[in-house]
N, C-alpha and C positions, 0 to 999 in steps of 0.2 A: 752312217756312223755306227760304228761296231759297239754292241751293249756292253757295259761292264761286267751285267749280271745277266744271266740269264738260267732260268728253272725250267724246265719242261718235263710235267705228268711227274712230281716228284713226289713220292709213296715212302712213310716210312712208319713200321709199327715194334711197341713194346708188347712182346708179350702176345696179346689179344686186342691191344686198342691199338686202332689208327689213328696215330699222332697227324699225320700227314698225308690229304690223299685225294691224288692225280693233280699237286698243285703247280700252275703254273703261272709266271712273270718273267718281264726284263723290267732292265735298272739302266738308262742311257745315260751316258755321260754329262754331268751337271745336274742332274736329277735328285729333287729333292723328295722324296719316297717315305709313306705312312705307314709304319706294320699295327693295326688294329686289330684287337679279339681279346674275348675274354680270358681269365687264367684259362692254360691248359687249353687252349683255341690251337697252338702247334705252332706258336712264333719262336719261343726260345730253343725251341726243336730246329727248327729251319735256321735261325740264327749258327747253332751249334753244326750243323751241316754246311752251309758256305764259306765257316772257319777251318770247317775240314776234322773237326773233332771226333765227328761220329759217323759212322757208315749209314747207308741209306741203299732200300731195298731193287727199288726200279726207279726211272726217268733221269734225266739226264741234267747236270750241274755244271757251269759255267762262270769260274770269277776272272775275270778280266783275260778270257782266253784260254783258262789253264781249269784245271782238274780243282776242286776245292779240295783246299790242304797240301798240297804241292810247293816246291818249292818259288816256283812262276807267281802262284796264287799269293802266298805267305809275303814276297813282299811288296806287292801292291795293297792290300786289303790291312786294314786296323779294328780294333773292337774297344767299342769303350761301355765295361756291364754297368749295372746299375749302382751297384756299391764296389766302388773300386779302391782298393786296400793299397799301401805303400808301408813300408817299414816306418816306426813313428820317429826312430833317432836319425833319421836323414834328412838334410833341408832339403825342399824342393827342387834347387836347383841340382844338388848331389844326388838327387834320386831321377830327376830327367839325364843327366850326365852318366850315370851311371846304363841308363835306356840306351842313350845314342853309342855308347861303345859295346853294350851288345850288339845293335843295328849296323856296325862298322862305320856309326857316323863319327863326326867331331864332337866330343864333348864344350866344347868351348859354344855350340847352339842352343847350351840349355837357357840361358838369360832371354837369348831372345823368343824363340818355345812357351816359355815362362812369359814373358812380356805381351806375347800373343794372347794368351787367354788371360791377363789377367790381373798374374800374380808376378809383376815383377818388384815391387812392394815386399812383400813374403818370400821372395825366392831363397833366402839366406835364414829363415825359420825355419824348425825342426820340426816336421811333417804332423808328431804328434801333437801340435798345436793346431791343428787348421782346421774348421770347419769341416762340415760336410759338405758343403757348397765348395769351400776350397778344395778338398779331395779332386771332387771330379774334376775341376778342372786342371788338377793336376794329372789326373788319367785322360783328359782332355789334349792335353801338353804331346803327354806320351804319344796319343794315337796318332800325332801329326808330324812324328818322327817320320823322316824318307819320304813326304809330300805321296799318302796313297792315294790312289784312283778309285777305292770302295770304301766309305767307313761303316761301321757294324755300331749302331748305335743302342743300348737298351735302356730306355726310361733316361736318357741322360740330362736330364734337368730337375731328377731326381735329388731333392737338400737347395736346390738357388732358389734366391730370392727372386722377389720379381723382376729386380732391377739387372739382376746377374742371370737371368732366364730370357731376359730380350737383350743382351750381349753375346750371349751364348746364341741365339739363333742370328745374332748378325754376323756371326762370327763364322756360322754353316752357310750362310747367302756367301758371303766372301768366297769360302771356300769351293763352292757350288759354281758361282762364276768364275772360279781359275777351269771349272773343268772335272772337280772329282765329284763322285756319284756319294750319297748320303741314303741308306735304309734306316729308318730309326722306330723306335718301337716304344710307345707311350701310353699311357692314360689320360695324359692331360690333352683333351681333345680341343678342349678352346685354343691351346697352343698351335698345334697340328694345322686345326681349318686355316688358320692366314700365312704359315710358313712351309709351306708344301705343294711341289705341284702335283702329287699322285699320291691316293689314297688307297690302301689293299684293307680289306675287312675277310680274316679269318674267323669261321668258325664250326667247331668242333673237323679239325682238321682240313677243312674245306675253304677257294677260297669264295667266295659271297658276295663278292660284289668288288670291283676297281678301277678307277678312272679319277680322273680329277674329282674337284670336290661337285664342279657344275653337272657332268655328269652324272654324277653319284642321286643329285637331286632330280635328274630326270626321270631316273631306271626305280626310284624309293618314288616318285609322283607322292609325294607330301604334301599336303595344304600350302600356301601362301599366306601370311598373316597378314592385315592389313589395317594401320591404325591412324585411323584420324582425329586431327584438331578443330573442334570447331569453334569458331567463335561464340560469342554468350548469344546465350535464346537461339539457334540452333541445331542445338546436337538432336533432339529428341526430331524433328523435321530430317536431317540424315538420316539418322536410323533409322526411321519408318520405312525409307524409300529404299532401302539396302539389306534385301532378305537374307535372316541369321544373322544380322548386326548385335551388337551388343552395346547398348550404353552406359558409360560411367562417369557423372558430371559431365564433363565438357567433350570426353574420349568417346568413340564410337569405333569400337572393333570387331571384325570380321574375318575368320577364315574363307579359302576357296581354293578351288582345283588350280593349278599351273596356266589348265586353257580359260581359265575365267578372269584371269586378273588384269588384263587389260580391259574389259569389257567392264569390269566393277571402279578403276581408274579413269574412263571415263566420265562415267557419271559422278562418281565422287566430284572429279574439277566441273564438271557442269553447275555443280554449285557453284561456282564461281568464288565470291568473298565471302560466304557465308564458311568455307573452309582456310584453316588457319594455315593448317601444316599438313600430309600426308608420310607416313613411313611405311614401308612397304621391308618385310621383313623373313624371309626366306627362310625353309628349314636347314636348322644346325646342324653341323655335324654330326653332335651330343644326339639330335633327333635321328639323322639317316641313319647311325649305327646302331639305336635302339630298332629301328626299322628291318634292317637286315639280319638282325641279331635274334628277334621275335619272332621272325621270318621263317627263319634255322631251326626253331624249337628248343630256343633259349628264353 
């Protein structure tokens, strides 16, 4: 299957600083894809380079086949930034209507465009009324003009609530399972770890670390956290017997290596009923990219 995306050894500098350097990825079709890094890590750099906006100095750039910023490119690929402006005297639907007859599409798609993410409620409001949460999903609307094969996403859950932020990610599953390819580029990493199959962690131009989220915990070898329930009058009996336990009332918690936790799982159930509950709880995203990020000499 032919990548949507693809980057190879892609170098790009202002000046004296290396925004971007020898970075490489693919983005495979239906792929729901992390851009992590601090400010100024070289995401919005790269972002702005697969739109085609800005030149880049060596390696070689690929959106759905074509050159980035081409006209091949331009109409497969969408971008939705993080603060996305629309004229305030425009209703919604007048301002996506007005999108599809640049695009040479039908205006008469905007209702349902609009209905898609959301706002078909508001479609006939005047833009300067709408949330910030409503914006984007109105530059939401927009990017889903002409059904692209790439979207360019930045912070795009940027102003939703929480309820319009797990709509908006069912909303990329959907789309993800017709077939088109999703890059998006966030802070909100609690988000990220359960709606993405691919994680890329830039920094300081570099990329640092990519792979699913499982992976990611192999390559960081992070503790395991390990927290037990015990029933009354034994906790302090566990923990004795579970070196670096930690008791707290009735809990008894322990870190350990990846290759220790089975071996600390069984003993724990060796108690048999003297243990209530077991949770076993793995390093967070929020953890591996502090991980790779300290790593960097950030």
């Amino acid at each position: 299957m032919t990548p949507t995306l693809t980057i190879s050894r892609l170098t790009k500098s202002f000046s004296d600083v290396k925004a971007l350097d020898a970075v490489s990825l693919t983005v495979e079709p239906g792929a729901r894809v992390a851009l992590l890094g601090h400010n100024g890590a070289g995401k919005s750099t790269m972002m702005k380079i697969i739109l085609g906006l800005i030149p880049f100095e060596s390696g070689t750039v690929e959106v759905c086949g074509a050159p980035p910023g081409s006209a091949a490119a331009r109409t497969q690929v969408a971008y939705l930034p993080e603060n996305a402006a629309f004229h305030p005297a425009l209703t919604g639907q007048e301002q996506i209507a007005h999108y599809l007859s640049l695009r040479g599409e039908s205006p008469k798609q905007a209702l349902a465009l609009l209905d898609r993410v959301g706002l078909h409620e508001a479609a006939k409001r005047r833009i300067g009324t709408y949330s910030k949460g409503m914006r984007q999903r109105v530059g939401l609307a927009q990017a889903l003009i002409g059904k692209p094969r790439l979207l360019v996403l930045d912070e795009p859950t940027s102003g939703l609530d929480p309820v319009s932020r797990r709509d908006f990610y069912a909303l990329l599953d959907g789309l993800a399972a017709e077939g088109a390819s999703i890059l998006l580029s966030s802070h909100a990493l609690t988000e990220v770890e359960a709606r993405t199959d691919r994680i890329l962690i830039l920094s300081q131009g570099r990329m640092v670390a990519a792979g699913a989220l499982a992976d990611l915990r192999r390559m960081a070898a992070l503790p395991v956290s390990l927290h037990v329930t015990a029933r009354n009058g034994y906790a302090s009996e566990i923990a004795a017997a579970l070196p670096g336990a930690i008791r707290a009332e009735r809990d008894v918690r322990l870190d350990c290596a990846q290759d220790e936790k089975l071996g600390f799982l069984a003993r724990i159930t060796g108690f048999g009923d003297k243990v209530a509950d077991i949770e076993v709880v793995p390093p967070s995203l929020e953890d591996i990219y502090s991980h790779f990020s300290r790593r960097d000499g950030q």
